[in-house]
PyMOL Python script that loads the backbone (N, CA, C, O; Angstrom):
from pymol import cmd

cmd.read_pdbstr("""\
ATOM      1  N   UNK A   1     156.873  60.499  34.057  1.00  0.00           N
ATOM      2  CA  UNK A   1     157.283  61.622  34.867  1.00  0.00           C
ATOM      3  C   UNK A   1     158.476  61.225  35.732  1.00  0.00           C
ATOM      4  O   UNK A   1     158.856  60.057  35.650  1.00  0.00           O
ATOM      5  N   UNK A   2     159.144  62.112  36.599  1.00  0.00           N
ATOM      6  CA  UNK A   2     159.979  62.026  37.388  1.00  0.00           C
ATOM      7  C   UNK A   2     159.481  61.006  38.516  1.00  0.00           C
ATOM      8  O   UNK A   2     158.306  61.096  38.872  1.00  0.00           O
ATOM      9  N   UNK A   3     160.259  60.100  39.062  1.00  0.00           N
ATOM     10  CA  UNK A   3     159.957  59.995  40.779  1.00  0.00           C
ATOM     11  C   UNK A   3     161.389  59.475  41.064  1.00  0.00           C
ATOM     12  O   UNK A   3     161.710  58.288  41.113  1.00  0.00           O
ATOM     13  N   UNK A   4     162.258  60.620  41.257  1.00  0.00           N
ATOM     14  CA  UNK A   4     163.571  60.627  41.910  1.00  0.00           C
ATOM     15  C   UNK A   4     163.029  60.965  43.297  1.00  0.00           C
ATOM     16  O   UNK A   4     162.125  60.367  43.880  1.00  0.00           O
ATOM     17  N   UNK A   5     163.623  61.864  43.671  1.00  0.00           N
ATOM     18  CA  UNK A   5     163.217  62.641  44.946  1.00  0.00           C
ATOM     19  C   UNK A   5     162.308  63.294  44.727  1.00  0.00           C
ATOM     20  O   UNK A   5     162.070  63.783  43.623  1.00  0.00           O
ATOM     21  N   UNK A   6     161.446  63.468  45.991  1.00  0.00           N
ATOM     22  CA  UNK A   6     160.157  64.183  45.497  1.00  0.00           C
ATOM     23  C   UNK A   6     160.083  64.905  47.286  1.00  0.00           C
ATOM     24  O   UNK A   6     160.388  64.275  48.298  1.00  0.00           O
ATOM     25  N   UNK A   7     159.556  66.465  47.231  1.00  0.00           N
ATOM     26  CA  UNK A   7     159.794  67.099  48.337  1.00  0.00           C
ATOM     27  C   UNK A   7     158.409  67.652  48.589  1.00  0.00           C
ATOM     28  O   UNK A   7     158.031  68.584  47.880  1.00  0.00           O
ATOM     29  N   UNK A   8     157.770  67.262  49.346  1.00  0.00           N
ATOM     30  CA  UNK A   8     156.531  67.630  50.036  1.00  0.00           C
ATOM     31  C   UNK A   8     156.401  69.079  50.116  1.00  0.00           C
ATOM     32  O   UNK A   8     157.234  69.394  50.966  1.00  0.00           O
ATOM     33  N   UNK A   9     155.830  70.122  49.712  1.00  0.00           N
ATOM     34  CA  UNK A   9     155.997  71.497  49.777  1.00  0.00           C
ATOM     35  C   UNK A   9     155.199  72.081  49.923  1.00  0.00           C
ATOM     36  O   UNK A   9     154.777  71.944  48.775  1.00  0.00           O
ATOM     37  N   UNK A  10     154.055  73.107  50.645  1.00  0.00           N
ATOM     38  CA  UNK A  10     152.666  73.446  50.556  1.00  0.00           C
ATOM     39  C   UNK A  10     152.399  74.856  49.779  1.00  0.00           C
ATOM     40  O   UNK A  10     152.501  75.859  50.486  1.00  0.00           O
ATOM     41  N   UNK A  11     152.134  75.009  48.679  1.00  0.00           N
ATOM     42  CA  UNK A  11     151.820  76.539  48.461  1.00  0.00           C
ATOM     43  C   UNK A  11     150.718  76.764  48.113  1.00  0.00           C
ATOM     44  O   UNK A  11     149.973  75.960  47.554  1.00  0.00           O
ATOM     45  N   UNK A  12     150.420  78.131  48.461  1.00  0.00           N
ATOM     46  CA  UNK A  12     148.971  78.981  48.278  1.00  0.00           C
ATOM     47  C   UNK A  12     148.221  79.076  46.693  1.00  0.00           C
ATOM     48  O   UNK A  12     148.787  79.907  45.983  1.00  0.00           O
ATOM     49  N   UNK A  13     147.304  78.521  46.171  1.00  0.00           N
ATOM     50  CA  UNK A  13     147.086  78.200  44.790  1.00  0.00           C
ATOM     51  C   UNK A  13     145.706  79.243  44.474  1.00  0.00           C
ATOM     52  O   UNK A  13     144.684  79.068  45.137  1.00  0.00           O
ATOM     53  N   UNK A  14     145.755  80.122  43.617  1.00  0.00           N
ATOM     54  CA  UNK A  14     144.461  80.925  43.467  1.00  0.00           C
ATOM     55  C   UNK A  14     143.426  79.897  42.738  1.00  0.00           C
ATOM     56  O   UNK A  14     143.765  78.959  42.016  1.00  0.00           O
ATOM     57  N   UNK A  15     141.985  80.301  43.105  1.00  0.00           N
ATOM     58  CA  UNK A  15     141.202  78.851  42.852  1.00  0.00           C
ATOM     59  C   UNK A  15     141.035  78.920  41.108  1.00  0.00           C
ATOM     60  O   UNK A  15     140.508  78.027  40.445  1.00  0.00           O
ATOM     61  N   UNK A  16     141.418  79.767  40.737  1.00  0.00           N
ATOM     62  CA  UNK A  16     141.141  79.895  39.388  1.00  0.00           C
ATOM     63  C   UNK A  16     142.312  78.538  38.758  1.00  0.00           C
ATOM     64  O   UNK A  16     142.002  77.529  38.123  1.00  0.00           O
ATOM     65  N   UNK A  17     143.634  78.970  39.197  1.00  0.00           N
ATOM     66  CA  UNK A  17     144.933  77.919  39.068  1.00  0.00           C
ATOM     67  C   UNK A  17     144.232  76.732  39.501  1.00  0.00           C
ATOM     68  O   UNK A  17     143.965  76.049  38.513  1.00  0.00           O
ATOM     69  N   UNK A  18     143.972  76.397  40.191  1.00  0.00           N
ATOM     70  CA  UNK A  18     143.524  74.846  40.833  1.00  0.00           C
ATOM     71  C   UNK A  18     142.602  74.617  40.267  1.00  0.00           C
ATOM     72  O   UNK A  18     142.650  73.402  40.073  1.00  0.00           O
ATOM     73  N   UNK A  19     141.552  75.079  39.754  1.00  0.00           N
ATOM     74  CA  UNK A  19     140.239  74.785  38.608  1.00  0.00           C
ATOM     75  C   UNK A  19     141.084  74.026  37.521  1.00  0.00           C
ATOM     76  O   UNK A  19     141.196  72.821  37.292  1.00  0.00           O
ATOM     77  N   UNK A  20     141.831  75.513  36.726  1.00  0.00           N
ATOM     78  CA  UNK A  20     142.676  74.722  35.254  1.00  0.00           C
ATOM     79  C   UNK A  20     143.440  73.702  35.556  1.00  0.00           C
ATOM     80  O   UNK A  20     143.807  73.013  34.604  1.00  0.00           O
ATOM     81  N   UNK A  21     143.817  73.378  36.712  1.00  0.00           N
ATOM     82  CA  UNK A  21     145.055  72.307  36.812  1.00  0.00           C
ATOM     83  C   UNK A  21     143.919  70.829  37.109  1.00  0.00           C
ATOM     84  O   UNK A  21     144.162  69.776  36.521  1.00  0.00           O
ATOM     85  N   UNK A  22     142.844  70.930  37.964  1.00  0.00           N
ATOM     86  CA  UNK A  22     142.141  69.643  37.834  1.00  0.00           C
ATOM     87  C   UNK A  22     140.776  69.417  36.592  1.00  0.00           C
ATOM     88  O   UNK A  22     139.883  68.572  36.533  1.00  0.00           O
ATOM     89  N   UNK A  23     141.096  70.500  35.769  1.00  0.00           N
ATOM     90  CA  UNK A  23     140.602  69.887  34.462  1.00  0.00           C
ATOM     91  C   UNK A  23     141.566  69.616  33.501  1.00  0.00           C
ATOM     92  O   UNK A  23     141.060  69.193  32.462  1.00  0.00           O
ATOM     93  N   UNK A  24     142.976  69.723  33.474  1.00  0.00           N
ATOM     94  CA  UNK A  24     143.759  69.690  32.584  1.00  0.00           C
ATOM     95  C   UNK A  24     144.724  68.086  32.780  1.00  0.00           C
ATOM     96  O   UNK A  24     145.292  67.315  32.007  1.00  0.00           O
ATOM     97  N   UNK A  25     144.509  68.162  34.201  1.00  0.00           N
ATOM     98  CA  UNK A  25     145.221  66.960  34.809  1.00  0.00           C
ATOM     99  C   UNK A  25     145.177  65.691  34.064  1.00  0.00           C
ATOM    100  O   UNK A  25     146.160  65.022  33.746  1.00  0.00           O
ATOM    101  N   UNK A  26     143.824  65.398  33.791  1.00  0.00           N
ATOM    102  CA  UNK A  26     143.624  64.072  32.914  1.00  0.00           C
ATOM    103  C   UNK A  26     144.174  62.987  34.163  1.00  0.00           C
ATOM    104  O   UNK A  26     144.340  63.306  35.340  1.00  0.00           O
ATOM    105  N   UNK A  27     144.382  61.748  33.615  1.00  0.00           N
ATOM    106  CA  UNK A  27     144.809  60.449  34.466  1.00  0.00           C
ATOM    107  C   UNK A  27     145.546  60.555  35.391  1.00  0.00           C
ATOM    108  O   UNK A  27     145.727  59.671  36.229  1.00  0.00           O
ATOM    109  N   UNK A  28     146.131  61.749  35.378  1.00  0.00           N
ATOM    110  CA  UNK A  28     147.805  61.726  36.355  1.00  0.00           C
ATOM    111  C   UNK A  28     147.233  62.968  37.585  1.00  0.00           C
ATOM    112  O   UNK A  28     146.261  63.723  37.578  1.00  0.00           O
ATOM    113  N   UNK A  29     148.161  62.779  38.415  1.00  0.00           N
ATOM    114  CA  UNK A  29     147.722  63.496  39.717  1.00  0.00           C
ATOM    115  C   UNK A  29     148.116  65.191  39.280  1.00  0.00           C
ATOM    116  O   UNK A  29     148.814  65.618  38.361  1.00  0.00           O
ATOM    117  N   UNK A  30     147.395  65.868  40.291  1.00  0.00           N
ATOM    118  CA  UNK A  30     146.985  67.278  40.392  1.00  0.00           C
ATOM    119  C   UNK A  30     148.673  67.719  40.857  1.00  0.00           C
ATOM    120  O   UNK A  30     149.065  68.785  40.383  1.00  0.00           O
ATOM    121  N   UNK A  31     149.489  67.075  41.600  1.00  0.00           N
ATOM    122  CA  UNK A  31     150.852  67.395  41.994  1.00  0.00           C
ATOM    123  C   UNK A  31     151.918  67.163  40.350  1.00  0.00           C
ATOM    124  O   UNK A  31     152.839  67.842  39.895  1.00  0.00           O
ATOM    125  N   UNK A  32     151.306  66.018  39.893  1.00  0.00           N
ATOM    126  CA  UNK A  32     152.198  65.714  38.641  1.00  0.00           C
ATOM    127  C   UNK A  32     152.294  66.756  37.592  1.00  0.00           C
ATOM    128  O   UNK A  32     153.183  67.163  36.844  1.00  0.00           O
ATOM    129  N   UNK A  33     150.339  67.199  37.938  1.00  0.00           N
ATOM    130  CA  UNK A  33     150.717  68.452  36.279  1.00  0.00           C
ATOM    131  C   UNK A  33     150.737  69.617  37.131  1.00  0.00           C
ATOM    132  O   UNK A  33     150.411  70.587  36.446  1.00  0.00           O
ATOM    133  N   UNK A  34     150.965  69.930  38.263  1.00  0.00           N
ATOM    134  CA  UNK A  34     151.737  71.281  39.113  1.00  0.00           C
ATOM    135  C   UNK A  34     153.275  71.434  38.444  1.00  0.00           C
ATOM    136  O   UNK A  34     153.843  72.455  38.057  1.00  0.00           O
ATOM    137  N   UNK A  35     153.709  70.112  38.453  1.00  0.00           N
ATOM    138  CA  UNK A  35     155.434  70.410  38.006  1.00  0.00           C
ATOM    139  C   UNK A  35     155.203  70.004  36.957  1.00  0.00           C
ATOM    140  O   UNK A  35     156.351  69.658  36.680  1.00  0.00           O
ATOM    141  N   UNK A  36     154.520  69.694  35.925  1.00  0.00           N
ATOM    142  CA  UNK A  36     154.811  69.669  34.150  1.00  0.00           C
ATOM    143  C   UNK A  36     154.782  71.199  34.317  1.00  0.00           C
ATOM    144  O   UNK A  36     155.827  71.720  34.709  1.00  0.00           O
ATOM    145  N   UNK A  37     153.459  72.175  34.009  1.00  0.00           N
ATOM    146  CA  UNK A  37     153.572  72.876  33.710  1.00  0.00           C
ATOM    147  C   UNK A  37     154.723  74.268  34.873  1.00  0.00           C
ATOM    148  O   UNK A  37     155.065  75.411  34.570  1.00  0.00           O
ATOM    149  N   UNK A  38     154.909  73.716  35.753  1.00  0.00           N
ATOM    150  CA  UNK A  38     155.598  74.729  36.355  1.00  0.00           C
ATOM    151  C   UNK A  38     157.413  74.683  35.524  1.00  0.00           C
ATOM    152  O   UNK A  38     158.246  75.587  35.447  1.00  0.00           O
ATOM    153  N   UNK A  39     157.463  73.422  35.086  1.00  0.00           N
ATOM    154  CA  UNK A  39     158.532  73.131  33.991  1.00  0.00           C
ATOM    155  C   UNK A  39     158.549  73.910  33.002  1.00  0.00           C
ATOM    156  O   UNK A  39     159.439  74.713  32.723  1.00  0.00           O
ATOM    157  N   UNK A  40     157.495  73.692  32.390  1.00  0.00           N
ATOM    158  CA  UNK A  40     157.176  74.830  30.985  1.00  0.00           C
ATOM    159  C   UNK A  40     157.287  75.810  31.484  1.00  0.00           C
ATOM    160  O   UNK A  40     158.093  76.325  30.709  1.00  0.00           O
ATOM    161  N   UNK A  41     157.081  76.622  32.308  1.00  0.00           N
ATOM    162  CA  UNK A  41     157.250  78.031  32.474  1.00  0.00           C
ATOM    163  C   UNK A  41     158.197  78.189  32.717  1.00  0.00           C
ATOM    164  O   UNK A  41     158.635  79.256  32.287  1.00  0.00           O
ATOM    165  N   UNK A  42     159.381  77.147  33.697  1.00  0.00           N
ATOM    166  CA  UNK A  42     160.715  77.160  33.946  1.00  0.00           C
ATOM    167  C   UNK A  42     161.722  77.895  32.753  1.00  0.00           C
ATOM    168  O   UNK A  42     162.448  78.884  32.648  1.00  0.00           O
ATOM    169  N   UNK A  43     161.176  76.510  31.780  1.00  0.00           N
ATOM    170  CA  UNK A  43     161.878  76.401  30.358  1.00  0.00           C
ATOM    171  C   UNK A  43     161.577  77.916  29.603  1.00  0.00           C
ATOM    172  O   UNK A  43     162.523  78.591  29.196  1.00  0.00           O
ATOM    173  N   UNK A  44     160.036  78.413  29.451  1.00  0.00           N
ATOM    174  CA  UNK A  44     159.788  79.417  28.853  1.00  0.00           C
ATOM    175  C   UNK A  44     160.411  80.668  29.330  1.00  0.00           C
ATOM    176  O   UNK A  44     160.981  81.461  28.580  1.00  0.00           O
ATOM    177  N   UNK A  45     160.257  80.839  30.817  1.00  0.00           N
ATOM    178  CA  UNK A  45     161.568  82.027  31.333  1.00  0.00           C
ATOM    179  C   UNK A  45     162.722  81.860  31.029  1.00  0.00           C
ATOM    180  O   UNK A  45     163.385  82.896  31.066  1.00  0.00           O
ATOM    181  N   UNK A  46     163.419  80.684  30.643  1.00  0.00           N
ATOM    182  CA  UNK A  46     164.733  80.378  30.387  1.00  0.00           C
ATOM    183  C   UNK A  46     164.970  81.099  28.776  1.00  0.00           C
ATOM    184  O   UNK A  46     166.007  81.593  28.333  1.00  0.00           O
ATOM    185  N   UNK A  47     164.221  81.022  28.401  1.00  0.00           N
ATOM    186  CA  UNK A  47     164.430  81.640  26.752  1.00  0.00           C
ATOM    187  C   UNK A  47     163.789  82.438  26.494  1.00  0.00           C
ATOM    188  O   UNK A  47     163.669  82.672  25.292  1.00  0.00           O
ATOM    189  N   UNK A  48     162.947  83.384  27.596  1.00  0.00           N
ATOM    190  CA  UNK A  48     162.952  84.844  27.581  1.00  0.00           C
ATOM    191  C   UNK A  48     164.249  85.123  28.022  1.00  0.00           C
ATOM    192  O   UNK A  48     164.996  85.079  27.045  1.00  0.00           O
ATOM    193  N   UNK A  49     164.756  85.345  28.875  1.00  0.00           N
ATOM    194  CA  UNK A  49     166.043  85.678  29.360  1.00  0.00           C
ATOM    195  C   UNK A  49     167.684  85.449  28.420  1.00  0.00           C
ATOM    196  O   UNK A  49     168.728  86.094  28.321  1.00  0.00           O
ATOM    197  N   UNK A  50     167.199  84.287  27.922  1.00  0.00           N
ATOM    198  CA  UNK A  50     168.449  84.016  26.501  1.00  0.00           C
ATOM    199  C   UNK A  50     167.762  85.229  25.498  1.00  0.00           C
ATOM    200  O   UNK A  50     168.541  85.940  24.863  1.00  0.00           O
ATOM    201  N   UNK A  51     166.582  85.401  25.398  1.00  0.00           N
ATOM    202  CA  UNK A  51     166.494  86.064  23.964  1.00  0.00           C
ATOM    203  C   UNK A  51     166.844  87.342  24.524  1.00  0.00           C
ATOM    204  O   UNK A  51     167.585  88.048  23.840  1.00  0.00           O
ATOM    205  N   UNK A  52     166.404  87.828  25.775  1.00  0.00           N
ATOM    206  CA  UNK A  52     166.817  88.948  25.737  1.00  0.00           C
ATOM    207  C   UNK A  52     168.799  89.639  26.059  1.00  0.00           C
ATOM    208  O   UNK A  52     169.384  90.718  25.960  1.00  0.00           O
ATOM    209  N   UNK A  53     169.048  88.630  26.341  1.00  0.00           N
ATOM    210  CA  UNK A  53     170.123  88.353  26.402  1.00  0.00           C
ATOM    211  C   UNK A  53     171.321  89.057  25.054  1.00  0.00           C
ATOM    212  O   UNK A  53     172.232  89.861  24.859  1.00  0.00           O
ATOM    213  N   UNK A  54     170.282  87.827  24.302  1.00  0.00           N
ATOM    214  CA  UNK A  54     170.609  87.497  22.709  1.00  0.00           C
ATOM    215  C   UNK A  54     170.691  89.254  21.921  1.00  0.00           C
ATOM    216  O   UNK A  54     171.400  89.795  21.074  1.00  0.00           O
ATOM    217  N   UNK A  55     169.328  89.725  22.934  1.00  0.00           N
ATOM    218  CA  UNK A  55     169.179  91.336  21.944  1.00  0.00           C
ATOM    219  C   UNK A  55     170.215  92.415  22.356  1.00  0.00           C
ATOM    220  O   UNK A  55     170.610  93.323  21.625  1.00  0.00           O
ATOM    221  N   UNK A  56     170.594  92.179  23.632  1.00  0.00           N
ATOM    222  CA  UNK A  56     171.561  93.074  24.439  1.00  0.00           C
ATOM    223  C   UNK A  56     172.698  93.238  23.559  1.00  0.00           C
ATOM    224  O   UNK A  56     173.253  94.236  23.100  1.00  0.00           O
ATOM    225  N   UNK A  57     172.876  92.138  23.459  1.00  0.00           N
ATOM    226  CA  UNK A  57     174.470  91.246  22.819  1.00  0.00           C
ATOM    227  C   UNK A  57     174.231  91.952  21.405  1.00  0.00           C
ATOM    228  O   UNK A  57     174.716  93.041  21.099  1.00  0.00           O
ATOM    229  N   UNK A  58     173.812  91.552  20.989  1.00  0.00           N
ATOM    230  CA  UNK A  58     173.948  91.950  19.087  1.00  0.00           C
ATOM    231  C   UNK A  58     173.224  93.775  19.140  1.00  0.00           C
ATOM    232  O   UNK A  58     173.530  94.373  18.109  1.00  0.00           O
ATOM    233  N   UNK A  59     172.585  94.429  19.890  1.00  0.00           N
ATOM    234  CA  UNK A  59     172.353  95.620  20.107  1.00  0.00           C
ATOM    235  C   UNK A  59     173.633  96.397  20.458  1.00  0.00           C
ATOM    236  O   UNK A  59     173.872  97.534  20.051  1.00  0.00           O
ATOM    237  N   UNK A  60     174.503  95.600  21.328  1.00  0.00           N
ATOM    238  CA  UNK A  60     175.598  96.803  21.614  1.00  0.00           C
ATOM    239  C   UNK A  60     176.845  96.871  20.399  1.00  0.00           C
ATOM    240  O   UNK A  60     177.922  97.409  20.656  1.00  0.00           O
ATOM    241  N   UNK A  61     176.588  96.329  19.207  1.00  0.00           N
ATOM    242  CA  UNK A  61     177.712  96.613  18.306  1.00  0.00           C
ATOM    243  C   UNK A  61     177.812  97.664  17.860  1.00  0.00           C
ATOM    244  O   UNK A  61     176.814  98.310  17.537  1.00  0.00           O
ATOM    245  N   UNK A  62     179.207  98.181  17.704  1.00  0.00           N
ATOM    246  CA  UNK A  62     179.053  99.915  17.616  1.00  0.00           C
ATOM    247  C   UNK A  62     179.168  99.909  16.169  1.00  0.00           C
ATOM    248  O   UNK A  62     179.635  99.084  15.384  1.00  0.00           O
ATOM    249  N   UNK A  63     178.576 101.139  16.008  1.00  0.00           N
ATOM    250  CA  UNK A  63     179.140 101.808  14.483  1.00  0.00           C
ATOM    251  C   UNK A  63     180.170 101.414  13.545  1.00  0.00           C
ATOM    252  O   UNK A  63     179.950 100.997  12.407  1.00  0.00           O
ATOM    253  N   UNK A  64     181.521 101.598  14.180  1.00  0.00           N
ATOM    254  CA  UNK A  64     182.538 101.174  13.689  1.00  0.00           C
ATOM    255  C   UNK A  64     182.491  99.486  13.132  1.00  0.00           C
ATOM    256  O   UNK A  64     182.623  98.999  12.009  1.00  0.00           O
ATOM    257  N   UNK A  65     182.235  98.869  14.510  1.00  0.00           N
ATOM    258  CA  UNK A  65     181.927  97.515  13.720  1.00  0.00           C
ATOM    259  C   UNK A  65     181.041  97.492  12.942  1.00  0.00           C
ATOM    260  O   UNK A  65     180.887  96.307  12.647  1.00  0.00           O
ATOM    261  N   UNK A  66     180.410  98.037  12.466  1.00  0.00           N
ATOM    262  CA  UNK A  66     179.168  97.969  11.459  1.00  0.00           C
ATOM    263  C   UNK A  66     179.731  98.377  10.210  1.00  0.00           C
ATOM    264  O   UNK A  66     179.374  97.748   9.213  1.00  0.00           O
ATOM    265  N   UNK A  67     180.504  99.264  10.087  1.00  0.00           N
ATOM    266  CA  UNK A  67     181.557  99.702   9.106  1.00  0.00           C
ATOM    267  C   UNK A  67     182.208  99.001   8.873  1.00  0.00           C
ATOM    268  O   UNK A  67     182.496  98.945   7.677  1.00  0.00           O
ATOM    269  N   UNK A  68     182.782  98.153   9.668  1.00  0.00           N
ATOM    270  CA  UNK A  68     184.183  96.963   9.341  1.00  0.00           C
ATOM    271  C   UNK A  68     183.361  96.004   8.269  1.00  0.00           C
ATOM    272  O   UNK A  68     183.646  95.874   7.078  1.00  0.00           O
ATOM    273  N   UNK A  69     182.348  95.408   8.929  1.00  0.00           N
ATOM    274  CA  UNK A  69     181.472  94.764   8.652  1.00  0.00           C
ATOM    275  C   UNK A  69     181.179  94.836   7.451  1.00  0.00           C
ATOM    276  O   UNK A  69     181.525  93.927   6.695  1.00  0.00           O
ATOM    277  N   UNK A  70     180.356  96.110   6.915  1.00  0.00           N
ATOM    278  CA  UNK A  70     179.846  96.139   5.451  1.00  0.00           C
ATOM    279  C   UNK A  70     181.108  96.603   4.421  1.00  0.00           C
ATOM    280  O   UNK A  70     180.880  96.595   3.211  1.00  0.00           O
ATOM    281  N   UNK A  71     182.472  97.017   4.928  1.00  0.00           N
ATOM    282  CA  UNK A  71     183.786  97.044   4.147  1.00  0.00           C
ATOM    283  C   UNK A  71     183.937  95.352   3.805  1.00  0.00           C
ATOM    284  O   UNK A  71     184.121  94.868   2.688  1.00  0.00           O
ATOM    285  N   UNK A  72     183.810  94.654   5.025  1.00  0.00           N
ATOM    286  CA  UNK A  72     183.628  93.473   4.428  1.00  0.00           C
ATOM    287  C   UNK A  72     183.186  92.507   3.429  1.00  0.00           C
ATOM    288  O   UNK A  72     183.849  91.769   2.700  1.00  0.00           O
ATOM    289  N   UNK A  73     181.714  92.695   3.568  1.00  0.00           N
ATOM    290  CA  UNK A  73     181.104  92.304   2.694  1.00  0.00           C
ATOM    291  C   UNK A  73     180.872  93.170   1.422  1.00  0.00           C
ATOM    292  O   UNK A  73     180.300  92.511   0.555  1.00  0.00           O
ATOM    293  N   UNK A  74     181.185  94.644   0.995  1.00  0.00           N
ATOM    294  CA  UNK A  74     181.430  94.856  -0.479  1.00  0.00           C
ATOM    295  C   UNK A  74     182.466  94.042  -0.972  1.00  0.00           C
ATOM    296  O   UNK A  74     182.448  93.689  -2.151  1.00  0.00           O
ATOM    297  N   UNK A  75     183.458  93.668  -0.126  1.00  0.00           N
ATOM    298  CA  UNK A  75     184.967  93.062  -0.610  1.00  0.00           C
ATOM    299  C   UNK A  75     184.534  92.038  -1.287  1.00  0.00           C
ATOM    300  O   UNK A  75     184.810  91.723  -2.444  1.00  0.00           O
ATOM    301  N   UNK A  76     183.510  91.277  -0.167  1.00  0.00           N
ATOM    302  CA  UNK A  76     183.349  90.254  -0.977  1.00  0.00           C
ATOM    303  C   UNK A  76     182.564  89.833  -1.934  1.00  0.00           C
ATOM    304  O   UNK A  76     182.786  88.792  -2.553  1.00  0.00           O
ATOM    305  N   UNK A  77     181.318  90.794  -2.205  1.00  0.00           N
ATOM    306  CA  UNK A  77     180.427  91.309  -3.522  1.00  0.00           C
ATOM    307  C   UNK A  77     181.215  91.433  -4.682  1.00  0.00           C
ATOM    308  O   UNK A  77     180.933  90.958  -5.782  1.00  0.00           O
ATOM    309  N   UNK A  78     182.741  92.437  -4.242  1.00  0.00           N
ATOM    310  CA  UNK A  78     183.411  92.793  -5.510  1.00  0.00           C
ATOM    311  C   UNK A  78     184.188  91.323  -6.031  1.00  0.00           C
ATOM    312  O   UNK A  78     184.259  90.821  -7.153  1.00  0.00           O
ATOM    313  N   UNK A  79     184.571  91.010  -5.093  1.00  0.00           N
ATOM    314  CA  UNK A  79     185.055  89.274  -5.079  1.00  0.00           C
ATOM    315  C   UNK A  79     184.287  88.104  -5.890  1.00  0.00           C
ATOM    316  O   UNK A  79     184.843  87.306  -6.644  1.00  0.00           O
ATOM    317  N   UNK A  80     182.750  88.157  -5.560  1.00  0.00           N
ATOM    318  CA  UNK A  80     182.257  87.222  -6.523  1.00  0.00           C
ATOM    319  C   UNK A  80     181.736  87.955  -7.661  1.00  0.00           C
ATOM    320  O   UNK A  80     181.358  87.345  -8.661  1.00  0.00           O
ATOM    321  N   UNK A  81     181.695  89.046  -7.592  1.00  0.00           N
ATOM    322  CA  UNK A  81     181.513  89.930  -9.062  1.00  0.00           C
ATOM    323  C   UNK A  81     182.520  89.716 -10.202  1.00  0.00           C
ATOM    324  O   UNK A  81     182.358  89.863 -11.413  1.00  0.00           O
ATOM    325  N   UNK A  82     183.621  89.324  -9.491  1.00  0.00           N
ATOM    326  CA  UNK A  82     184.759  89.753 -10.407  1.00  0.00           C
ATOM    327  C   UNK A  82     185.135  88.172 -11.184  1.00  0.00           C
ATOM    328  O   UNK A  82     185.701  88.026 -12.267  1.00  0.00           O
ATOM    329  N   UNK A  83     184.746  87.341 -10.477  1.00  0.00           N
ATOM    330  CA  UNK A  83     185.187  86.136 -10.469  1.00  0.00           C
ATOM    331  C   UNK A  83     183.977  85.611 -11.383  1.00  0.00           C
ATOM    332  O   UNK A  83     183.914  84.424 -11.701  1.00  0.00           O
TER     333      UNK A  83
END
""", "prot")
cmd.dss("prot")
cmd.show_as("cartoon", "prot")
cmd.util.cbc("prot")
cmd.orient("prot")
């Protein structure tokens, strides 16, 4: 695990959270697997937000480009057809 800096911090834990975290803990302290898994969720919001990102992005192509697009690719159907 990390031990760069480490910042003393107190937060409010529902006992249900603090149950799963000191059976899941295993050998390592109850603070250590607070920030593994608060990591994973870090990471997992990080690539909700890319994917949705990702859908915005490829959702706003208009029509027209969609037209350019498949003019394209008959070209190139007729291209390896021909060849």
């Amino acid at each position: 695990m990390r031990g760069a800096t480490r910042m003393a911090k107190s937060f409010t834990i529902e006992p249900e959270i603090n149950e799963y975290v000191a059976s899941t803990k295993g050998p390592h302290s109850a603070s250590e697997r607070v920030n593994e898994l608060l990591r994973r969720a870090m990471l997992a919001e990080k690539y909700e937000h890319l994917e949705a990102e990702a859908q915005t992005f490829f959702a706003a192509a208009s029509e027209k480009e969609r037209t350019g697009t498949r003019a394209f690719q008959n070209a190139a159907l007729r291209t390896f057809l021909r060849d």
